[in-house]
C-alpha positions in Angstrom: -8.6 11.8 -1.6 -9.4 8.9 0.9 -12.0 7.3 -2.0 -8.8 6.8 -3.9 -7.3 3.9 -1.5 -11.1 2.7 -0.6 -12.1 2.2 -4.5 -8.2 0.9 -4.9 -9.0 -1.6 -2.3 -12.4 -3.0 -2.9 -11.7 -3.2 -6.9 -8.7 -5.3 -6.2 -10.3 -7.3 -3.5 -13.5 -7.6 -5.8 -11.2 -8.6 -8.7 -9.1 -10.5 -7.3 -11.9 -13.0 -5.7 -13.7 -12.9 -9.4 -10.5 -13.8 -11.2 -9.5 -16.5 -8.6 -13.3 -18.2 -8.6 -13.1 -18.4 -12.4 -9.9 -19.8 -12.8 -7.4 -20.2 -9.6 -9.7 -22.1 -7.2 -11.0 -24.6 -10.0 -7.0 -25.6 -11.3 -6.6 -26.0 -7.3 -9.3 -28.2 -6.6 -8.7 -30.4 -10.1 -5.2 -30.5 -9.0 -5.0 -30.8 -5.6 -3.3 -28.6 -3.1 0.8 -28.2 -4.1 2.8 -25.9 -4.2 1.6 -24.5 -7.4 -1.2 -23.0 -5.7 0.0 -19.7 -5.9 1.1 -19.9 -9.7 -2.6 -21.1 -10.2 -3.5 -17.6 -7.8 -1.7 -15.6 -10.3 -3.6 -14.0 -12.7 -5.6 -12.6 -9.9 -3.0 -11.5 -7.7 -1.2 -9.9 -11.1 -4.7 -7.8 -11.8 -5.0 -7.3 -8.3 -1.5 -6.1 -7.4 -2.0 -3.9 -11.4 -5.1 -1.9 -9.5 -3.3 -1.1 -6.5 -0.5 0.4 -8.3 -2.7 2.2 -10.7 -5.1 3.8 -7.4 -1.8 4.4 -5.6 0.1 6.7 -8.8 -3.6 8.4 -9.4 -3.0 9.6 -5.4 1.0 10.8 -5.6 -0.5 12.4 -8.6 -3.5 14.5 -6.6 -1.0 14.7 -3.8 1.5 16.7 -6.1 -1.3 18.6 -7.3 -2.8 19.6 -4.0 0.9 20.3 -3.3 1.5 22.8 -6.1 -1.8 24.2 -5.2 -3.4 23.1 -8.6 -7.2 22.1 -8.1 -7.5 18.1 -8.1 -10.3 15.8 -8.0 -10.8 11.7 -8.5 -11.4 11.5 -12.0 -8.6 13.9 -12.8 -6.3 12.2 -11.0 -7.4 9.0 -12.4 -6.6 10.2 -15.8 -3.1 11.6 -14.6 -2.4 7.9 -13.6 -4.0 6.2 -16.6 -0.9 8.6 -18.7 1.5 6.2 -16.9 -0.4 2.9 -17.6 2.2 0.9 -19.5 4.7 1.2 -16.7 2.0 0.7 -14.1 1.4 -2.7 -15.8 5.3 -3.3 -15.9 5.6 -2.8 -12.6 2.6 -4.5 -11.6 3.8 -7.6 -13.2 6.8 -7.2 -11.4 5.1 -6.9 -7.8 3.5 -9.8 -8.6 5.8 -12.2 -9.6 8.3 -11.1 -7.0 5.5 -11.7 -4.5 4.9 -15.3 -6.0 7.9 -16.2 -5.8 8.5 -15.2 -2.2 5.0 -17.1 -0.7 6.6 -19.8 -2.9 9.5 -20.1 -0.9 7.8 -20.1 2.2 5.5 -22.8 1.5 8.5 -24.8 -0.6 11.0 -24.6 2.6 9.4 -24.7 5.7 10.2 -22.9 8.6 13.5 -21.9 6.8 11.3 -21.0 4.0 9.4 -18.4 6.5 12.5 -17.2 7.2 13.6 -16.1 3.9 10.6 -15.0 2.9 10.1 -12.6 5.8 13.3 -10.9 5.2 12.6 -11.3 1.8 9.7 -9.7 1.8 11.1 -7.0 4.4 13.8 -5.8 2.1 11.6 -5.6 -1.2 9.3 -3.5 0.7 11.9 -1.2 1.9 13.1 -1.6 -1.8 10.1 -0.1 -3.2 9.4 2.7 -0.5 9.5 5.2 -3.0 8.9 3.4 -5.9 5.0 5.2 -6.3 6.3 8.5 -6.6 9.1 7.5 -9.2 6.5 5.7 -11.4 4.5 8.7 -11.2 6.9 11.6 -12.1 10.1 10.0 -13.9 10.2 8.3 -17.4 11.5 4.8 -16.4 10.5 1.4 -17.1 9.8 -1.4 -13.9 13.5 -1.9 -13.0 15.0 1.5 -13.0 11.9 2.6 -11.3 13.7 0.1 -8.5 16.7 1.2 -8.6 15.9 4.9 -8.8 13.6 4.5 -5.0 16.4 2.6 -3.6 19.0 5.1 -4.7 16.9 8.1 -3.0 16.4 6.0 0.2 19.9 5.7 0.2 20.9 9.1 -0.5 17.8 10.6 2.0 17.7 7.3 4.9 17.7 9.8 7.5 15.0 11.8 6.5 12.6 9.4 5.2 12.8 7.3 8.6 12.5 10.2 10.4 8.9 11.1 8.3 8.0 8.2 8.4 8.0 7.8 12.0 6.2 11.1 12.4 3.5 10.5 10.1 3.3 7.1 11.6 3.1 8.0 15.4 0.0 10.3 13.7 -1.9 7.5 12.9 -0.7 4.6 16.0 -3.2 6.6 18.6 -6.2 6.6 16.3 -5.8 3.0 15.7 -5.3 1.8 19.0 -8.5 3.9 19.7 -10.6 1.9 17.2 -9.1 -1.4 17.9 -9.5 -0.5 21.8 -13.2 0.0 20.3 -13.5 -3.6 19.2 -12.2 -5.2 22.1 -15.0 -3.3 24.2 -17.6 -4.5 22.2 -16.7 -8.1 21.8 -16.3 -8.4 25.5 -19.8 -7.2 25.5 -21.1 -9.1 23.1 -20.1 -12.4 25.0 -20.8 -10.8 28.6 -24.8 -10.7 28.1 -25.0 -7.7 26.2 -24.9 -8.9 22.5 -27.1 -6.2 21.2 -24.9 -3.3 22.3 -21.7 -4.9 21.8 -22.5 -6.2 18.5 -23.1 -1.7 17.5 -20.4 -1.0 19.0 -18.1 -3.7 17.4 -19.4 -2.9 14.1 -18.6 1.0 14.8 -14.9 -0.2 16.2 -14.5 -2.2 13.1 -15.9 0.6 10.7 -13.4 3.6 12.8 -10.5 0.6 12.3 -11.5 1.2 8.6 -11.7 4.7 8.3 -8.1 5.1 9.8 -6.6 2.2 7.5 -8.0 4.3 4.4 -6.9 7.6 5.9 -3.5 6.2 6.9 -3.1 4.4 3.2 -3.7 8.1 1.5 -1.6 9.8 4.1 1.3 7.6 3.7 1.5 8.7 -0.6 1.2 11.8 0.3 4.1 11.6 2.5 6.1 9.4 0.4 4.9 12.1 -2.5 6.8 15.0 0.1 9.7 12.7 0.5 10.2 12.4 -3.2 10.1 16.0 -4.0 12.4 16.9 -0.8 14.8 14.2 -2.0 14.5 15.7 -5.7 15.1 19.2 -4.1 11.9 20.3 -4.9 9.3 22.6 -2.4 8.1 21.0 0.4 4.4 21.6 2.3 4.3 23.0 6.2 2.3 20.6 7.6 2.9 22.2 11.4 5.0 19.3 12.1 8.5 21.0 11.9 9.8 20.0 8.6 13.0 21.6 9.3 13.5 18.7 11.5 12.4 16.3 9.6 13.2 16.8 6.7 16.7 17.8 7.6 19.5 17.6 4.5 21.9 14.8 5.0 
């Protein structure tokens, strides 16, 4: 299911430049640059932040499927997630504003203002860990959604760090071999070797990308197995001694 977060991430990058040509950028420029910049950058960021979620339920869907051993495939999925659509655009609204508001803080207060708005944004994401999952299998609008992923990370802490730092360390060695990739071929590329360096950049950068989109899908479908292990619920051998892991608190 790795098409799931590539589509998720070049309609949202596609929509969110369309939107913010048509409307953001023109209020900035007529305007000037203030600190309404990102409330003219809304709309797009709200579509934008709307098609993420949307990709990202349609995946804890095919990941529960796969799971159950249920045949699964994109537009299936897709149509799962499109059943949950009203509190995807809740909660899409709510992403978005609560991300708004924290780049508005930063650029409103300074270096204080970075501050904040790092932990801000630190604690919303470990907030919403599980918050994909919830929207995909439980009845609940935007803000018990919130409160329902912050109660299982409370309740399950030990065991979602600990899979999160396996499936994690899965992904660190592929990515330091792509980026590792890069480095080679710029040095190359600006050592008298253009030609060569400029391939084998492109094929570091294109790896960098693979892993990215592979690491995106994995980390649903590990969020999906920590939902349903924190809901009591079967969970996968994946070989990587889940008795460990996913060890009751």
């Amino acid at each position: 299911m790795i098409w799931l977060p590539v589509l998720s991430g070049v309609i949202s990058a596609v929509a969110f430049l369309v939107i913010s040509g048509l409307v953001g950028i023109p209020l900035i420029r007529a305007n000037g640059s203030s600190v309404l910049d990102v409330l003219y950058l809304f709309p797009g960021i709200l579509v934008s932040a709307v098609i993420s979620v949307f990709f990202n339920v349609a995946l804890a869907f095919a990941a529960n499927e796969q799971i159950e051993g249920r045949p699964v495939d994109i537009p299936k999925a897709l149509r799962m997630a499109w059943t949950r659509k009203r509190v995807i655009l809740s909660w899409g609204l709510l992403s978005a504003i609560v991300g708004m508001v924290i780049q508005g803080i930063e650029r409103r207060l300074g270096v204080f203002g970075r501050l904040v708005g790092v932990l801000g944004g630190l604690a919303w994401a470990v907030a919403i860990f599980m918050v994909i999952p919830v929207l995909a299998f439980e009845d609940v609008g935007p803000i018990e959604a919130l409160k329902r992923s912050s109660h299982l990370i409370k309740t399950t802490f030990g065991s979602i760090a600990r899979g999160a730092l396996r499936f994690g360390l899965m992904f660190l060695g592929w990515s330091l071999v792509a980026a590792s990739v890069i480095v080679v071929g710029v040095v190359m590329a600006v050592s008298g070797a253009p030609v060569p360096g400029v391939i084998i950049g492109a094929v570091g950068v294109i790896s960098f990308f693979v892993v990215l989109m592979y690491l995106s899908a994995a980390g649903i479908y590990m969020r999906t197995i920590l939902y349903r292990y924190a809901t009591h619920q079967p969970v996968p051998d994946l070989g990587l001694d889940l008795s460990r892991t996913f060890k009751r608190e």
